[in-house]
N, C-alpha and C positions, 0 to 999 in steps of 0.2 A: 491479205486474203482473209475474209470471214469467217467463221467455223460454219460450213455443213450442217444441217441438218440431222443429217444420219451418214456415221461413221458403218459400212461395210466390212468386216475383216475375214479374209479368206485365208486358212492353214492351207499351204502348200508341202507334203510331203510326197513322192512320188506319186507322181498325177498329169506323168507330161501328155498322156490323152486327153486328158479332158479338162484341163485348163484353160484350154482357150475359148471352148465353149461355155464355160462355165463364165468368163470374163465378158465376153462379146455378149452372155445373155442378159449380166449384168447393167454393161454399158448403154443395150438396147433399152433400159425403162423411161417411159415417159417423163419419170418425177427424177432431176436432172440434180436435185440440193444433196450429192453424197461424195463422199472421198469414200476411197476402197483400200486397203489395209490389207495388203499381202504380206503374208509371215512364211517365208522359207524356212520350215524344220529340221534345215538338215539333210534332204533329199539327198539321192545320188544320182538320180535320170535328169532328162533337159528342163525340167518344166518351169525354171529360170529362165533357160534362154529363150523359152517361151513368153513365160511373161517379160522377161524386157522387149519384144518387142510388140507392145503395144503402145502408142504413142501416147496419153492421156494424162495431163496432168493431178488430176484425180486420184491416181494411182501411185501406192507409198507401197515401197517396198523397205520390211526387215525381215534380216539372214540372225540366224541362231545357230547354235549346235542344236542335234533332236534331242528334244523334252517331252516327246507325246501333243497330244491335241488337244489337252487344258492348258499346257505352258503355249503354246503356239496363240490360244486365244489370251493367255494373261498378255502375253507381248504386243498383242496387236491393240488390245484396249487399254496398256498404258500409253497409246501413240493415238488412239481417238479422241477426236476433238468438239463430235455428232453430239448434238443433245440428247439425241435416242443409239442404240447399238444395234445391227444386225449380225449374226455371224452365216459364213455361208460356204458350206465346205468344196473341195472344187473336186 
């Protein structure tokens, strides 16, 4: 598989409301060249068993212990592969 264009990375820490919105509005952009970069920080609600179920290969999940929301984006952009970075909290 190619590198992406743009590397997406979204901190998941207790957010199982609004994760999946936040994903589906993600998925929904017209410019189709990105992988998305979920960092689980640790959470203690569902908002894994949320994002695992979306089916898209696009979508890279890594689990951490919690570090805060700079360690959650260092994590995620040592795993981007985008020639550009978005971050995008959920």
């Amino acid at each position: 598989m190619s590198a992406p264009t743009v590397s997406v990375i979204v901190p998941v820490y207790n957010v199982e409301g609004t994760v999946a919105e936040t994903l589906h509005s993600l998925l929904a952009q017209t410019f189709r060249d990105f992988e998305v970069i979920v960092v689980d920080d640790g959470g203690t609600d569902g908002a894994m068993e949320v994002v695992g179920t979306f089916d898209d290969p696009r979508i890279r999940i890594r689990r951490k212990f919690n570090g805060g929301l700079n360690s959650a984006r260092n994590a995620g952009l040592r795993m981007a592969r985008g020639r550009f970075v978005a971050f995008l909290d959920a």
